[in-house]
N, C-alpha and C positions, 0 to 999 in steps of 0.2 A: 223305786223304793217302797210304793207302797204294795202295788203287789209281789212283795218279796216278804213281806210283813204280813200279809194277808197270809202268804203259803206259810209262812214259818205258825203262827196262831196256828191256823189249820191243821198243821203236819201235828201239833203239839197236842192241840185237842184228841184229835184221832188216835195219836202213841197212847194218850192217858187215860181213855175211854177202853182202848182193848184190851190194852195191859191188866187195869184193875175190873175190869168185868172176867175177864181169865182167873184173875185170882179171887177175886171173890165167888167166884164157881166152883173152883177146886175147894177153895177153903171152905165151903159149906154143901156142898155134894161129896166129898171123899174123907176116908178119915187118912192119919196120919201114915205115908208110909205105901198106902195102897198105891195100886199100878191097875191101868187100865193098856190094855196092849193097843196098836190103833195096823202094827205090822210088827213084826220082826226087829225091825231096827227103831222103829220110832213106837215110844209110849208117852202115857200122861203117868207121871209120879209124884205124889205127893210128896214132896219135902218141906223142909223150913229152916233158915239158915240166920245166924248172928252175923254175919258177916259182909265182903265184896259179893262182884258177884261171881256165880256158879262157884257157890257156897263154899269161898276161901274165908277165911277168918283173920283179924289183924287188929290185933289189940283188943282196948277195951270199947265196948258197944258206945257207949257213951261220946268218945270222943270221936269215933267211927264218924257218926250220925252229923257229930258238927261239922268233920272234915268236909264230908258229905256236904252240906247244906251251904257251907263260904266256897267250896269251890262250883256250886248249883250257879250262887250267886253270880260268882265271876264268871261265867259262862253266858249267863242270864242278861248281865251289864255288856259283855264284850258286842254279844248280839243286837241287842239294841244299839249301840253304837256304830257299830259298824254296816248297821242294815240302816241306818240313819244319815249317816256317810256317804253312803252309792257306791265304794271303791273297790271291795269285795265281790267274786264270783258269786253268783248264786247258791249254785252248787255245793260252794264252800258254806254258806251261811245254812244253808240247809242239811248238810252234812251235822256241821254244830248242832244244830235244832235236834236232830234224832239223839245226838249223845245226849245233851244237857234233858228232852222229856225223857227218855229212858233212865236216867238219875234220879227225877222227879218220879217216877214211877216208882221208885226201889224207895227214895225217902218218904212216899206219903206209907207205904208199908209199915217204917221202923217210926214214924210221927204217932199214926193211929190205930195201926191192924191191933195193939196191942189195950187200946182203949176202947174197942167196939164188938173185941172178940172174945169170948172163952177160950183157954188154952187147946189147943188141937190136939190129938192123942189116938192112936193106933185103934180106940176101943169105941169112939164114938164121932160122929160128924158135931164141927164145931158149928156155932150160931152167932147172931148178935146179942148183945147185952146193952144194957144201958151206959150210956157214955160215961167213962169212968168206971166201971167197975169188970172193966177187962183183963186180962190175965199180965198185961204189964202196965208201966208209967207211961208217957210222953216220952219221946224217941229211941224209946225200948224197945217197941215194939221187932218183931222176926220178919224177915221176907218169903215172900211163897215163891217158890221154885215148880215147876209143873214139867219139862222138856227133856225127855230120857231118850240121847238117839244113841244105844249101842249097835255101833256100825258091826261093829266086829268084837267077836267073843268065843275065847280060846285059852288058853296055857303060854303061860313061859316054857321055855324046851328045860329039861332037866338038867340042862347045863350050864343055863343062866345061874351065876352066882345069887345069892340071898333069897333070888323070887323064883326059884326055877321049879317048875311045876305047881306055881299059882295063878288062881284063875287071871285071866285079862280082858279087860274092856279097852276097846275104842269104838265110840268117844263116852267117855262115862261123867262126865260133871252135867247135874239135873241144872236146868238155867230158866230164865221166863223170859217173856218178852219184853220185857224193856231191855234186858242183858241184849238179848239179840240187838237190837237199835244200837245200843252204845257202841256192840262191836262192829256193827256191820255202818255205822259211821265215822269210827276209826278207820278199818279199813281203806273206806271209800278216801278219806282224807289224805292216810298214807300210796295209794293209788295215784289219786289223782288232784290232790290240792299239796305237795310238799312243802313246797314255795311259801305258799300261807301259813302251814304249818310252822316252818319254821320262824317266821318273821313273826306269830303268837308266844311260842317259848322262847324266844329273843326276849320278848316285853316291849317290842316295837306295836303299841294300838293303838 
């Protein structure tokens, strides 16, 4: 139990140290917008999103951010609990850990980016400010997206209805690291913890 709780702190600290050092490097090395190429398929791009992640949108920011923050919570409780338990695969509870810091990652974004930064803007590299007088309120704040991998980049065939002969990306949604964690501990989950899975959306904890 305990070292499973030692790895889960750890893994958490670690998601939340490179996530927000990534983004607080972009956010104040790049201005809005800008692309750094690193190959062909993979760049760094500056964006900034209201919304989920790899900047879907859904609803209003406000309520987003609390959605956000109760189901942090219940994540945050279920772990504890269940790493206090013993009954749990590891695997499983660590799985959890990268989704719920990955979440944590994206909410301290829309908490504070918005209280500690100048508005960001194609024309100039943003900075810090004094706390409070940043270019939004408390859980208003934008998330920084940085992760551009166009695999592939081409045309619809002209006989595609609606889109035909417009440009096409795969994979075109910009995402950051903590996005990567949450999915690639989904994933892992739907892989290889079902079982657990399912007996959590049950509401059997």
């Amino acid at each position: 139990m305990r070292t499973t709780a030692r790895m889960a702190i750890v893994m958490t600290v670690a998601i939340l140290l490179i996530d927000q050092i990534l983004k607080m490097w972009v956010k104040t090395h790049m201005t809005l917008h800008e692309t750094i190429e690193i190959t062909s398929w993979f760049k760094i791009c500056f964006v900034e999103n209201n919304g989920m992640a790899y900047g879907m949108e859904l609803g209003s920011k406000l309520l987003l951010s609390i959605f956000r923050i109760t189901l942090t919570l219940f994540l945050i409780y279920y772990l504890a609990r269940q790493i206090k338990n013993g009954k749990q695969p590891r695997g499983f509870l660590l799985c959890l850990t990268m989704i719920t810091a990955g979440a944590l990652g994206n909410i301290i974004d829309g908490m504070l980016y918005g209280l500690i930064f100048n508005a960001s803007s194609p024309y100039y590299v943003s900075y810090f400010v004094p706390l409070g007088e940043g270019y939004a309120p408390f859980l208003m704040g934008k998330v920084v997206d940085m992760f551009y991998f166009p695999l592939i980049v081409s045309t619809y065939p002209e006989w595609v209805p609606v889109v035909g002969g417009d440009p096409y990306v795969f994979f075109s949604p910009v995402f950051n690291f903590a996005d990567s964690c949450i999915c690639v501990g989904v994933a892992l989950l739907l892989l290889f913890y079902r079982k657990e899975v399912a007996s959590l959306t049950s509401g059997k904890i």
